[in-house]
C-alpha positions as CSV (number, residue, x, y, z in Angstrom):
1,X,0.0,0.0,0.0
2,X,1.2,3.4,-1.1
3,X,1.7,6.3,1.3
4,X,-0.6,9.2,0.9
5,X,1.6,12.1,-0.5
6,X,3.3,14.5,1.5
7,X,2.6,18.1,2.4
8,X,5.2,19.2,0.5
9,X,4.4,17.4,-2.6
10,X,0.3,18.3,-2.2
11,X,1.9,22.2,-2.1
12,X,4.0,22.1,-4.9
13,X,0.7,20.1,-7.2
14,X,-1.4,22.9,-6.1
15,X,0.9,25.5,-7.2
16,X,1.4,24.4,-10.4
17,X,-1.7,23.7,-11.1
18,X,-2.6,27.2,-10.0
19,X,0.2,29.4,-12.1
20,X,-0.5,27.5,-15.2
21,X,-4.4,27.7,-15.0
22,X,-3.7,31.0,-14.4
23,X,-1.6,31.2,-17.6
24,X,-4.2,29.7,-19.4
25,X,-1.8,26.7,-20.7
26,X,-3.0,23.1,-20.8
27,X,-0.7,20.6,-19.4
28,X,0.6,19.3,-23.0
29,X,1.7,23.1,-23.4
30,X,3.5,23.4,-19.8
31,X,5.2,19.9,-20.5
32,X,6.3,21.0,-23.8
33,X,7.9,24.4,-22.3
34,X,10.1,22.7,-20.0
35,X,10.8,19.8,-21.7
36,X,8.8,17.5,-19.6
37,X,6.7,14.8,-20.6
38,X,2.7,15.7,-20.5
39,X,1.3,12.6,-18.3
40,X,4.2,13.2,-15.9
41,X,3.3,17.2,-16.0
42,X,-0.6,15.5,-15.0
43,X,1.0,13.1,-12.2
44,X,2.9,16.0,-10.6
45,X,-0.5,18.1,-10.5
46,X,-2.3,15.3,-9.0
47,X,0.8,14.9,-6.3
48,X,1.5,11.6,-7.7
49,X,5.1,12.3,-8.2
50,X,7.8,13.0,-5.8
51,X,9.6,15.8,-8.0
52,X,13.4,16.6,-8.3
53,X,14.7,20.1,-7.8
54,X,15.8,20.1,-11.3
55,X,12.2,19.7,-12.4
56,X,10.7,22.2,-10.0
57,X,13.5,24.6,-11.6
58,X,12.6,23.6,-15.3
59,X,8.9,23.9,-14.8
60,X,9.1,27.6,-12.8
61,X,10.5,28.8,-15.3
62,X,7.9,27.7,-17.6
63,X,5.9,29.1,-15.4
64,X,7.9,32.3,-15.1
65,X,7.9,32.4,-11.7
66,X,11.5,31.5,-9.3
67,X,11.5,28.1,-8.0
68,X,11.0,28.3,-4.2
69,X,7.3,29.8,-5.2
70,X,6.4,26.3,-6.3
71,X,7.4,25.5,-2.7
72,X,5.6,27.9,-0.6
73,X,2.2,27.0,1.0
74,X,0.0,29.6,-0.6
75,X,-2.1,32.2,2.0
């Protein structure tokens, strides 16, 4: 049985799912922009995917944003 995903990981889904609604970009789009496959761009959104540094780097600045923002619990 899997363990449920970490804080840290449900924070980082959340915020990329957020800037890149928010950008009005589909997945396919934000996968393609940082060189990221598109169902492993869906598996990080749903927190299914424990996600290197160099991949929370590579999609913030797809996002345009810096990197520890994908990191930050959002107020």
């Amino acid at each position: 049985m899997k363990a449920p995903p970490s804080q840290l990981r449900r924070v980082v889904a959340a915020n990329v799912r957020r800037l890149r609604t928010t950008l009005e970009i589909s997945q396919e789009r934000l996968a393609s922009d940082s060189g990221l496959h598109r169902t492993y761009v869906g598996a990080i959104e749903r927190a299914e995917r424990n996600v290197s540094l160099d991949n929370v780097e590579r999609l913030a600045l797809a996002l345009g944003v810096e990197p520890w923002r994908l990191l930050r619990e959002c107020e």
